[in-house]
C-alpha positions in Angstrom: 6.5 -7.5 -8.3 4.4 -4.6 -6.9 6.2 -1.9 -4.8 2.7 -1.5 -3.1 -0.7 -3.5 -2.2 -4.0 -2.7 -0.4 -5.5 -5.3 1.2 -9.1 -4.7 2.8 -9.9 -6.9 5.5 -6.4 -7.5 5.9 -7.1 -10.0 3.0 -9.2 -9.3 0.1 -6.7 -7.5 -2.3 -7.5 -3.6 -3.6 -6.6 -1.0 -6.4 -6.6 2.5 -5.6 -10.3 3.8 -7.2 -9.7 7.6 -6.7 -8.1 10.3 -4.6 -11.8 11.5 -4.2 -15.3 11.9 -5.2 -18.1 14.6 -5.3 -19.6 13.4 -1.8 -16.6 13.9 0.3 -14.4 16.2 -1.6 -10.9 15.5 -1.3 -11.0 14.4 2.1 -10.7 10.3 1.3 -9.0 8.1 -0.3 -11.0 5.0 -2.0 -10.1 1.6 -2.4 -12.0 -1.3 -4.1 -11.7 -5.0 -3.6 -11.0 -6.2 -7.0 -13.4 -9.9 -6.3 -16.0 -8.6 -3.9 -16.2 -5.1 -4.7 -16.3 -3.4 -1.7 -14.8 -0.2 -1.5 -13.2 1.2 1.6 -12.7 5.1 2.6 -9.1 6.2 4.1 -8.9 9.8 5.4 -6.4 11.3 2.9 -3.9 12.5 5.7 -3.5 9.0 7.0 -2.6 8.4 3.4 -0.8 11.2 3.0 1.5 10.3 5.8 1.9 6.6 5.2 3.4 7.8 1.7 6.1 10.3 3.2 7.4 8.0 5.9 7.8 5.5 3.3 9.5 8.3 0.9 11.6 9.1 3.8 13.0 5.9 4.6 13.8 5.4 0.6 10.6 3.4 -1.0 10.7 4.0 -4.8 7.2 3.5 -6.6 6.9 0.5 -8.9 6.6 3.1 -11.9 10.0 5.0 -10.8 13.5 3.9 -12.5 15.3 1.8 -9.8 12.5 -0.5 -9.0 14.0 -3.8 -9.5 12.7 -7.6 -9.6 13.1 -9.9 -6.9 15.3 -12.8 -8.1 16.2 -15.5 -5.4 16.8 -13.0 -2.6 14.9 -11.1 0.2 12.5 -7.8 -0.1 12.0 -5.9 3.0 8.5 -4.5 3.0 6.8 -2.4 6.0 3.5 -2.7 6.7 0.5 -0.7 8.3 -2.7 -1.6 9.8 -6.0 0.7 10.4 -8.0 -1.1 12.7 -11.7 -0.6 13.5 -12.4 -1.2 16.9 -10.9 -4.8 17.4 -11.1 -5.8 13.8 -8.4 -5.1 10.8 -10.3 -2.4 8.0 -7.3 -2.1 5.9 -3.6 -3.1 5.8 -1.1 -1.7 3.2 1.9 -3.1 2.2 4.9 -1.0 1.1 7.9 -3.3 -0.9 11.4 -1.8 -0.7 12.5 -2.8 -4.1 15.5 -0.6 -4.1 16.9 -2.7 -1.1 16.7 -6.4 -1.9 19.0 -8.6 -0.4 20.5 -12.1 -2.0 20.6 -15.2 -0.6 23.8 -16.3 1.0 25.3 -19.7 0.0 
């Protein structure tokens, strides 16, 4: 289970391309539909902060020790939405594997 997903749209799921390019510096963050290929921008401060609230309120990345697999119980996850106008550009998911909860009885 991923501790983390992009999904642009607010459905097509996305990897992480890079942290920047030549055109734009470091200013963005890239994202890239893995079946349609398109590729949205994210300023990297909005990114920036998404990441610390969720270090603040315990996330562990999928690559750190402590990130366990969801067996028959509950995963909270927090999400966030960056809207264009009146339509969803990107939604990110953040899984709290660290907290999972079992099923009672």
């Amino acid at each position: 289970m991923l501790s983390s997903k992009a999904l642009i749209g607010g459905s097509m799921e996305a990897n992480l391309e890079s942290a920047g390019n030549s055109q734009h510096g470091d200013m963005y963050v890239w994202f890239r539909a893995a079946a349609a290929g398109q590729m949205m921008g994210l300023a990297k401060s909005i990114w920036e902060r998404m990441l610390w609230e969720e270090y603040r309120a315990g996330w562990i990345e999928e690559a750190e020790e402590g990130a366990g697999k969801a067996a028959g119980g509950f995963v909270p996850v927090e999400r966030f939405v960056v809207k264009r106008l009146d339509v969803v550009a990107v939604t990110f998911d953040f899984a709290h594997l660290n907290n999972i909860k079992t099923k009672l009885g």
